[in-house]
N, C-alpha and C positions, 0 to 999 in steps of 0.2 A: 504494500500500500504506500510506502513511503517515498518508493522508486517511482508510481506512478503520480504521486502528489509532487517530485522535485522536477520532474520534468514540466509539469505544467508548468510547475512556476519560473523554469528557464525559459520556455517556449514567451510566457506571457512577458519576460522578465528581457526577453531578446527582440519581441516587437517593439516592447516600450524603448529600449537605447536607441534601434532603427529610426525607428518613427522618432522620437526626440530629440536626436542630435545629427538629423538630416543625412541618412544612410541613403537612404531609399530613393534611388534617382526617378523623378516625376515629370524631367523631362519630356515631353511629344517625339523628342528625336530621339531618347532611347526606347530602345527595343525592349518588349514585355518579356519575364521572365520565363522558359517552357511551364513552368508550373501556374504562375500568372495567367496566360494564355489560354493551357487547358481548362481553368477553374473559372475563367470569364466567359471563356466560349460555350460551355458546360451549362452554366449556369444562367446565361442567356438563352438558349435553345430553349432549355427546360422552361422559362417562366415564357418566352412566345407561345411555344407551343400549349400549354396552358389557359394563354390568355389573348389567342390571335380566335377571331371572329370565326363560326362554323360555314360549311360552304365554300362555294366559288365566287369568284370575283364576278359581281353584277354586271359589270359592264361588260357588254358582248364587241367582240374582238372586231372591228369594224373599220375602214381607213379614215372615216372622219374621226371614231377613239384614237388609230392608232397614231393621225396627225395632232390630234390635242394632247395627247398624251406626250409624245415627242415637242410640243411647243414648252410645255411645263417641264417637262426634263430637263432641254435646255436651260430654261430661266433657271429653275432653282435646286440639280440634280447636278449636272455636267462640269463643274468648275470643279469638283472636288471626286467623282465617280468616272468622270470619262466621258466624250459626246463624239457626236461629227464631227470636228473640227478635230480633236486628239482620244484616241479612245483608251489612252494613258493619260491620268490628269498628271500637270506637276503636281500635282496636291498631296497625291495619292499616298507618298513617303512621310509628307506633313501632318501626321496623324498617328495615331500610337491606341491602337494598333493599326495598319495601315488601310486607306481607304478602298473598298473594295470598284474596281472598274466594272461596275456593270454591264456594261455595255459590249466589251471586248472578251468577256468570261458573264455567260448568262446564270446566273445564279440557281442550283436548283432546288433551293426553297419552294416553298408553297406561293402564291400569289397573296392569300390571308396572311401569310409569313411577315412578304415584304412589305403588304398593305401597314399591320401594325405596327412594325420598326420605324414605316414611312410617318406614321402618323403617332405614334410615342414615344421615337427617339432612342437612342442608346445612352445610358449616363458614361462620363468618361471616356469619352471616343470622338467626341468631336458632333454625332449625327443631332442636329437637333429635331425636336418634337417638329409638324408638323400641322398637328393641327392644330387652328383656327387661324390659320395662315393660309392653305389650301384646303379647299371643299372635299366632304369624304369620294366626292365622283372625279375631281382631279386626281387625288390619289390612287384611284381605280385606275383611272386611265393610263397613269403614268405608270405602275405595275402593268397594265397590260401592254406597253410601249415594252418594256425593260423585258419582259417574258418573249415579245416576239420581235425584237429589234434586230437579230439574227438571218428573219426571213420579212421583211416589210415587204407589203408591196411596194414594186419601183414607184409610182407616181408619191407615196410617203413617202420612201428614201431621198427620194430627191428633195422635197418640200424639207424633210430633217437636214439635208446634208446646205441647201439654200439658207436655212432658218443660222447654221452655224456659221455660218459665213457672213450674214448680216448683221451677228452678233458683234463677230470679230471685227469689223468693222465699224462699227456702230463706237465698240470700243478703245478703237485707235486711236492713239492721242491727236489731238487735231495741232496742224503743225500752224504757229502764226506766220502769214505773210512777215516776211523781214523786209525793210525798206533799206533801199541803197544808200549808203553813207556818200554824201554829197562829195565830189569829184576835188581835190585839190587846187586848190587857186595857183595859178603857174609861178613859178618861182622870178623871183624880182634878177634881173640881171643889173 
């Protein structure tokens, strides 16, 4: 009994030094522990799946979904998951644990999966909540964009791959006209 009473109190006695005198690197740019990892991935899965909606995804899979789906991906998906324009975000490393590229690796979760993480967030990962930002039918949609982004129809892929492009664009820094620096006055002889 004693053996199992000291180790507690090293284990409880070894969080508290970490934790108190800044062991514990909480950096985004450092990499999670394999132990870290397994126990957050773990333990994510288990409370989604617990707590993601019964059913399928209400919205029927459609090229007017699958373009509104893909407009809202771009806006508020793509900077940090991957889009047309890069299906590698920079982002992607900027995160701890790292952002998953939906786009370029389709994820094979459930569509209720990705809907609830879309719309509750991951704590400590960067995903923010979702909802009452987007409507639960944007949500739909954009999980049903991300599920069939692999196989869009062409007249969608185009409109998706146009939409990224206007982005990019859109957010180009706009250069000012520079004015010519008035000519030299000829030198006096």
């Amino acid at each position: 009994m004693l053996g199992i009473v000291s180790t507690l109190v090293l284990i409880a006695l070894g969080v508290y030094i970490v934790s108190t005198f800044g062991l514990f690197p909480i950096g985004a740019d450092n990499p999670p522990f394999g132990l870290e990892r397994y126990l957050a991935g773990r333990a994510m899965n288990a409370y989604v799946d617990r707590n993601a909606p019964e059913g399928t995804n209400p919205v029927a899979v459609t090229p007017a979904n699958l373009a509104d789906g893909a407009k809202e991906y771009e806006e508020h998906c793509a900077f940090c998951h991957g889009g047309a324009a890069a299906k590698i975000s920079p982002m992607q490393r900027k995160f701890s644990p790292g952002a998953p590229q939906l786009t370029n690796r389709i994820p094979r979760d459930s569509e209720s999966w990705l809907y609830w993480v879309t719309k509750h967030g991951v704590r400590m990962t960067g995903m923010p909540a979702w909802d009452g930002v987007l409507s639960d039918d944007d949500m739909w949609k954009i999980v049903a964009f991300i599920k069939n982004s692999d196989k869009l129809p062409p007249d969608v892929a185009a409109t998706w791959k146009a939409m990224a492009s206007r982005k990019e664009a859109d957010e180009a820094p706009a250069l000012e006209p520079v004015e010519a620096a008035p000519a030299p006055a000829p030198a006096a002889r």
